[in-house]
BALONU-909166 format. One record per residue (C-alpha): x, y, z; residue number from 1. Coordinates in steps of 0.05 Angstrom, whole numbers, always signed. Layout:
# residues N
[rec [X Y Z] NUM],
...
# end
This chain:
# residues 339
[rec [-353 +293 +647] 1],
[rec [-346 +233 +603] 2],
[rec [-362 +172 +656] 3],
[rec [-323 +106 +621] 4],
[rec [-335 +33 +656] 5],
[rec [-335 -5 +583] 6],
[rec [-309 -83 +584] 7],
[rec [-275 -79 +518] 8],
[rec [-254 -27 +463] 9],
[rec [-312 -27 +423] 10],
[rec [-362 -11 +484] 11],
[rec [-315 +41 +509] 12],
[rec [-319 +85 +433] 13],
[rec [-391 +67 +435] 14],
[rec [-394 +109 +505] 15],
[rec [-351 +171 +477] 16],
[rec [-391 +175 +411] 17],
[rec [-461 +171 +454] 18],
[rec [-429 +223 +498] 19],
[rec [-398 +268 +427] 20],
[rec [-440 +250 +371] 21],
[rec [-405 +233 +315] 22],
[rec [-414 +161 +281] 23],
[rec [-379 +100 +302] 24],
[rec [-356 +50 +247] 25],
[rec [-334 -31 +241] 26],
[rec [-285 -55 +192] 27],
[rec [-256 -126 +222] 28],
[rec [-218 -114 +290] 29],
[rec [-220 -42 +273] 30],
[rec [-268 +13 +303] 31],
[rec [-271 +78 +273] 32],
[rec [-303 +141 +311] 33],
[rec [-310 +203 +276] 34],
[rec [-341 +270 +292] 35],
[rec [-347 +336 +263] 36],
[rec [-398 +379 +315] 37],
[rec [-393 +436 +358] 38],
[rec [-360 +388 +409] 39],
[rec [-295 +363 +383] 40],
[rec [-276 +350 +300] 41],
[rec [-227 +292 +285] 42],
[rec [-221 +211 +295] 43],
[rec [-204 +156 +347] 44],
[rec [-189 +92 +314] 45],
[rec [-196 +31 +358] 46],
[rec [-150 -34 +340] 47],
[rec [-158 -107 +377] 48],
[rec [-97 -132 +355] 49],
[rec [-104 -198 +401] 50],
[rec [-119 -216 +466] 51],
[rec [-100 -174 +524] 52],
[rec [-71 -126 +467] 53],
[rec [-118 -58 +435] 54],
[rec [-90 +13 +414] 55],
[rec [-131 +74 +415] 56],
[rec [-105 +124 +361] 57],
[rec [-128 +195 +368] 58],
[rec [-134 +259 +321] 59],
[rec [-178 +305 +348] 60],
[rec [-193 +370 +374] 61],
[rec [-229 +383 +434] 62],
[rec [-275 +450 +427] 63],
[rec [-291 +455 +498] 64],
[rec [-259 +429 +562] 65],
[rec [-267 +350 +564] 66],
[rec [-256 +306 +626] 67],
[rec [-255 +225 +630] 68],
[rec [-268 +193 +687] 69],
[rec [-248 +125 +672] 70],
[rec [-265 +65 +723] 71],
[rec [-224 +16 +719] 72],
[rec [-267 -48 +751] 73],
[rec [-269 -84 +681] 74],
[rec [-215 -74 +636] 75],
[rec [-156 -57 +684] 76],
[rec [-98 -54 +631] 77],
[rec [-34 -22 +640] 78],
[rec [-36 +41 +589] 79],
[rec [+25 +63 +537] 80],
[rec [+17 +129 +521] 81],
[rec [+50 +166 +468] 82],
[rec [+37 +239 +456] 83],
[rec [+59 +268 +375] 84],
[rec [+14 +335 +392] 85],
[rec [-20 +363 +439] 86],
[rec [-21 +351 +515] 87],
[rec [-66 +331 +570] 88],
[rec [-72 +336 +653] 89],
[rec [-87 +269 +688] 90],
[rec [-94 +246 +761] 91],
[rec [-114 +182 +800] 92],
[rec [-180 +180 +843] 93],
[rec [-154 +215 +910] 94],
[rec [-80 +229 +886] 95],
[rec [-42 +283 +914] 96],
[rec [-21 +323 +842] 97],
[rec [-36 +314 +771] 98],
[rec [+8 +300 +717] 99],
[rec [+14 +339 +642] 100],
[rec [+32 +286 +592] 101],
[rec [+52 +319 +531] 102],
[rec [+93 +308 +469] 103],
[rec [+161 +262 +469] 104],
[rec [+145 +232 +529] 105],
[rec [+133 +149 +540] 106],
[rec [+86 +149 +591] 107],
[rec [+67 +82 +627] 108],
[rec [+12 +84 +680] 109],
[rec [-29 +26 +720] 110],
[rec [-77 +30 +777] 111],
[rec [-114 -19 +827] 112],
[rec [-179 -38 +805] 113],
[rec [-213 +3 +857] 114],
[rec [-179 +67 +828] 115],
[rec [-201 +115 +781] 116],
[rec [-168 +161 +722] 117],
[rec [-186 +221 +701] 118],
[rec [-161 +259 +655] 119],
[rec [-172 +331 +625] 120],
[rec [-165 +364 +546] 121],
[rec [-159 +431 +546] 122],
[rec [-211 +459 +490] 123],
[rec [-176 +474 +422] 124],
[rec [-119 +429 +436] 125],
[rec [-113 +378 +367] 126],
[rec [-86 +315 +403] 127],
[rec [-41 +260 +366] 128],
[rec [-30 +209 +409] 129],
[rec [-33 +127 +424] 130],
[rec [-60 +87 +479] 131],
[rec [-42 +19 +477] 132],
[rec [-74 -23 +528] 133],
[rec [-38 -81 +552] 134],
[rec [-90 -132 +597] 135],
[rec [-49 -172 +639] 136],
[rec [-83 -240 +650] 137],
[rec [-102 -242 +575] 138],
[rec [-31 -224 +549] 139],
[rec [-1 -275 +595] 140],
[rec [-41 -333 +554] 141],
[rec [-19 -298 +491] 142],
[rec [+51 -346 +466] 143],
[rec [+37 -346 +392] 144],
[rec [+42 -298 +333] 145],
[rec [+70 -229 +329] 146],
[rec [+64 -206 +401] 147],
[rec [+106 -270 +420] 148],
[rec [+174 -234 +418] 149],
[rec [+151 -178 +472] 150],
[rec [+113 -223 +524] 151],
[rec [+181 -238 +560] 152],
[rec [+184 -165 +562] 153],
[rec [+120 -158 +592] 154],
[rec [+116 -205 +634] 155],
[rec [+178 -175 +673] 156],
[rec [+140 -104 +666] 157],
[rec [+81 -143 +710] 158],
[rec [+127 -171 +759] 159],
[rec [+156 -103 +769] 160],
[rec [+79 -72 +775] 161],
[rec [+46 -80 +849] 162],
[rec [-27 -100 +830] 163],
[rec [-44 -65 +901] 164],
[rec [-12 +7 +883] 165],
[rec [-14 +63 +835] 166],
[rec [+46 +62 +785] 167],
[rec [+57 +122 +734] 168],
[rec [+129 +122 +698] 169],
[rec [+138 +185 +655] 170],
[rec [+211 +175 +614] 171],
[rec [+235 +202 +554] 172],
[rec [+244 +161 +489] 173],
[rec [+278 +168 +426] 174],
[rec [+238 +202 +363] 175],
[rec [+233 +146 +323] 176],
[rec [+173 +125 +369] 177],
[rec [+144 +197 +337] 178],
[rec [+155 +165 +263] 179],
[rec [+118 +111 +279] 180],
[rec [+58 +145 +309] 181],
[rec [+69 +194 +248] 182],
[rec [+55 +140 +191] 183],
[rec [-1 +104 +240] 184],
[rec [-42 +168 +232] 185],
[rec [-27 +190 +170] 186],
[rec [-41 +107 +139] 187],
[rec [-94 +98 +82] 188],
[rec [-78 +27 +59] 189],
[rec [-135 -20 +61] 190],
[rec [-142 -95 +65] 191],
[rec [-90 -148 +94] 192],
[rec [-38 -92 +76] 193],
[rec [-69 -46 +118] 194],
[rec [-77 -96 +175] 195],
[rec [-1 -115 +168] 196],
[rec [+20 -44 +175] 197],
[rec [-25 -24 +233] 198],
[rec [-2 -86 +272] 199],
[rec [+76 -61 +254] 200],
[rec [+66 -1 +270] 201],
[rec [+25 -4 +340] 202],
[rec [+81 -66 +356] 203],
[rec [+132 -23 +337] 204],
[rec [+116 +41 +379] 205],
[rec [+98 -18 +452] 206],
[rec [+164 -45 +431] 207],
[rec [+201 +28 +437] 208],
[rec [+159 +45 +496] 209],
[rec [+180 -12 +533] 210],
[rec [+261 -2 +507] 211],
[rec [+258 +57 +547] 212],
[rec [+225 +29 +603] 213],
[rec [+283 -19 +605] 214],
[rec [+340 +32 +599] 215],
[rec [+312 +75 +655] 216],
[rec [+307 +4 +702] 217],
[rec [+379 +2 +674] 218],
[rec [+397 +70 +696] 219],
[rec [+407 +85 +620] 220],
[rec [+364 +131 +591] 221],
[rec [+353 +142 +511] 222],
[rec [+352 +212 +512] 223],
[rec [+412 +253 +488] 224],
[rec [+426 +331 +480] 225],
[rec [+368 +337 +422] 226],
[rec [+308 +381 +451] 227],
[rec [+230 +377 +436] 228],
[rec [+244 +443 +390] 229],
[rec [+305 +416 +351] 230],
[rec [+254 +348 +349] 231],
[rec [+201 +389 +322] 232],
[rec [+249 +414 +273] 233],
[rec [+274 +353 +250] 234],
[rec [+194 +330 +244] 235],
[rec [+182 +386 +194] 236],
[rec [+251 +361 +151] 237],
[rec [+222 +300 +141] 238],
[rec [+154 +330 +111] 239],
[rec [+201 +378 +74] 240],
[rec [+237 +326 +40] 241],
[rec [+179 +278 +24] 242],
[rec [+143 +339 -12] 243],
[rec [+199 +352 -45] 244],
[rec [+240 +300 -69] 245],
[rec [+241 +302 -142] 246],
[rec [+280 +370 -128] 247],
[rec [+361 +370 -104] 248],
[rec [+363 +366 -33] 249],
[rec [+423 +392 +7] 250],
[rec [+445 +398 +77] 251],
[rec [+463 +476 +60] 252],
[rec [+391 +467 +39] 253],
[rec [+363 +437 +105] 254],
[rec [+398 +480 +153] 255],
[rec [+373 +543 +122] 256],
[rec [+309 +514 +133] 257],
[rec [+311 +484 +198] 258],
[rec [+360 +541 +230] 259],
[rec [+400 +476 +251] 260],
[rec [+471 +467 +244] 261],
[rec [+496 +414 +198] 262],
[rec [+526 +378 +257] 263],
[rec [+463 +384 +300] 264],
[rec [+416 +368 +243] 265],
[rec [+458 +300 +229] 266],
[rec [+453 +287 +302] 267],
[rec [+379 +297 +302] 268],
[rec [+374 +245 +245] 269],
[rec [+423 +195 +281] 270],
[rec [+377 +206 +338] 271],
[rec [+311 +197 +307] 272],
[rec [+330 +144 +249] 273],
[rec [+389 +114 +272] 274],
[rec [+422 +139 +206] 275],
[rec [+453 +194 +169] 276],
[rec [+412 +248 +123] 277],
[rec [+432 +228 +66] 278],
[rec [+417 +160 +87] 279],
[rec [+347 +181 +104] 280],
[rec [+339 +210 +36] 281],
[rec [+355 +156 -6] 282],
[rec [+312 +116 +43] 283],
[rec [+251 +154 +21] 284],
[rec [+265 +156 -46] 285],
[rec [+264 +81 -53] 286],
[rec [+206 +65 -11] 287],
[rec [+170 +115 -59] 288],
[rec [+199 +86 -117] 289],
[rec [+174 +20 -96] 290],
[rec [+102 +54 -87] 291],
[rec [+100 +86 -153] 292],
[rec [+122 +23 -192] 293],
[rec [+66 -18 -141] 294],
[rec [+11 +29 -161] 295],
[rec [+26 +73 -218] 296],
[rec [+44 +62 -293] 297],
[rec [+103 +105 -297] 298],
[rec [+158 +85 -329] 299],
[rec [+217 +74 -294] 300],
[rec [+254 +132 -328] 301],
[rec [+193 +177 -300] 302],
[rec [+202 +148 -228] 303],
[rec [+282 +154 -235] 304],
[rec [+267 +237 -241] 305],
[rec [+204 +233 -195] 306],
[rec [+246 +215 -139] 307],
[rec [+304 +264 -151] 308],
[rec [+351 +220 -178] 309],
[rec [+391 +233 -257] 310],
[rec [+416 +176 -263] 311],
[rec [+379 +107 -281] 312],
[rec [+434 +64 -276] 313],
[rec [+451 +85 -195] 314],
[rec [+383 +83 -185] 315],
[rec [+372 +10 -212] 316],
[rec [+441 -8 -156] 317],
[rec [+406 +20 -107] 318],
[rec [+348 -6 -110] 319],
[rec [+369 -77 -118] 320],
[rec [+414 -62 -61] 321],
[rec [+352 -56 -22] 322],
[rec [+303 -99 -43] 323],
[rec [+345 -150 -74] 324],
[rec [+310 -149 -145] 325],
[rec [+316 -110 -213] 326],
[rec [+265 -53 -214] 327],
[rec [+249 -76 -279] 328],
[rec [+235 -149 -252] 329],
[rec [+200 -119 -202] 330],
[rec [+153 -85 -246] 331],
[rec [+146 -146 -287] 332],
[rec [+123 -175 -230] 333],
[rec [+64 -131 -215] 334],
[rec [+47 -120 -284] 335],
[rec [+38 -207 -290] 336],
[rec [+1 -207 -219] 337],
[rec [-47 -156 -247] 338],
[rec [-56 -190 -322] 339],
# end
């Protein structure tokens, strides 16, 4: 049992890497755990984003059984949760049942300070997920920069919350939430970049979390007919056409693959992107065309067939379209900023 009664993030993965091994790592607002032992193999990556406001993203595999017991006398936040893999089982100190929070599901819990969590990994289970802690009496004072546009949003969340009683909402949300998470994980960019993108993305997947909150106060919830397997599906798509995208990509192409329909893998994209496939693909190509000409020294003829397009000239439409500049100018631009 993993006892946690840590004031802030960075005592709390200083506790789980006493408890794990593993090394524990500073870079700004950013604490990094990682661990490779007989124990568990994989990463937690701790963000203070601002007051009242931290995210705990996990990647890691539990070898044997784990359980938190998590006393909640200090910190007190209301958790986000957001499952991509994996599952785990969690109750409150002297509740009736337990819970299994798994994939897909936006999961919103908050306890009285005299209450306890605990929660249980099954061993061998690799669990993607994000904990965003919201602290109430910190956020409140919090009117300025980029969480500005959600406190209203919050603040009705804490009116809604009884301080005295245990609350635990378990909803459904759309995919894109999933996409977010996705790119959190999978993100290697460093400096203010970096710092940008993990504030986006974290403020991104609260903002979704607490959409769907909304829509099921509303009676309106923002789940349709697409299941967690048709999801899953859609998921592996996405890699396929990433990996893939200097070849010809067709929806003949992506049904075969998927076993999907054509009609239920454009649904699945509506659902998850809010556009079309085709839409998604072109999508992809220009945000990795605007990679390549950031960081490579292709030639714009060489990124035109890297991204799976034959023709410059719709390419260069496109991509103005989008961005509102020439790729050429563009890449005179980065070319003079790195003279």
């Amino acid at each position: 049992m993993i006892q946690l009664k840590e004031h802030n993030l960075k005592e709390l993965l200083k506790k789980i890497a006493e408890q794990l091994g593993g090394k524990l790592m500073r870079s700004g607002n950013t604490y990094i755990f990682k661990v490779d032992n007989e124990k568990a193999k994989g990463c937690i990556t701790g963000h203070v984003l601002s007051p009242g406001l931290d995210a705990l993203i996990y990647d890691i595999t539990f070898f044997k059984e784990t359980k938190f017991d998590i006393d909640e006398t200090f910190m007190n936040p209301i958790y986000f949760l957001f499952f991509l893999e994996g599952q785990i089982i969690h109750q409150f100190k002297n509740g009736k049942q337990s819970h299994l929070l798994e994939a897909y599901n936006n999961i919103i819990l908050h306890s009285p300070k005299d209450k306890r969590n605990f929660t249980t990994v099954a061993p061998g289970v690799h669990i993607k997920m994000s904990d965003i802690h919201v602290l109430k009496k910190q956020i409140k004072k919090n009117q300025r920069g980029s969480l500005y546009y959600l406190t209203e949003a919050l603040k009705q969340m804490f009116a809604d919350f009884n301080t005295d009683k245990i609350y635990d909402y378990k909803g459904l949300l759309s995919g894109q939430t999933a996409n977010y998470l996705k790119l959190l994980i999978e993100n290697d960019k460093k400096g203010v970049v970096g710092k940008l993108f993990v504030e986006a993305s974290i403020l991104n997947i609260l903002s979704s979390q607490i959409g769907g909150y909304e829509a099921y106060q509303k009676d309106n919830p923002t789940i349709d007919s697409i299941s967690k397997k048709e999801l899953s599906k859609i998921l592996y798509i996405c890699d396929f056409i990433v990996d893939n995208l200097s070849e010809k990509i067709s929806i003949d192409k992506l049904t075969k693959l998927s076993g999907l329909s054509p009609v239920k893998l454009q649904a699945g994209f509506k659902y998850l992107y809010k556009q079309s496939v085709y839409e998604y693909i072109r999508d992809v190509r220009l945000e990795t065309a605007m990679n390549l000409i950031s960081n490579t020294n292709l030639t714009l003829s060489e990124i035109t067939y890297l991204i799976g397009l034959s023709s410059r000239s719709y390419f260069t439409r496109i991509f103005k379209e989008r961005y509102n500049i020439l790729p050429k100018d563009f890449k005179k631009l980065k070319d003079t900023s790195l003279s």
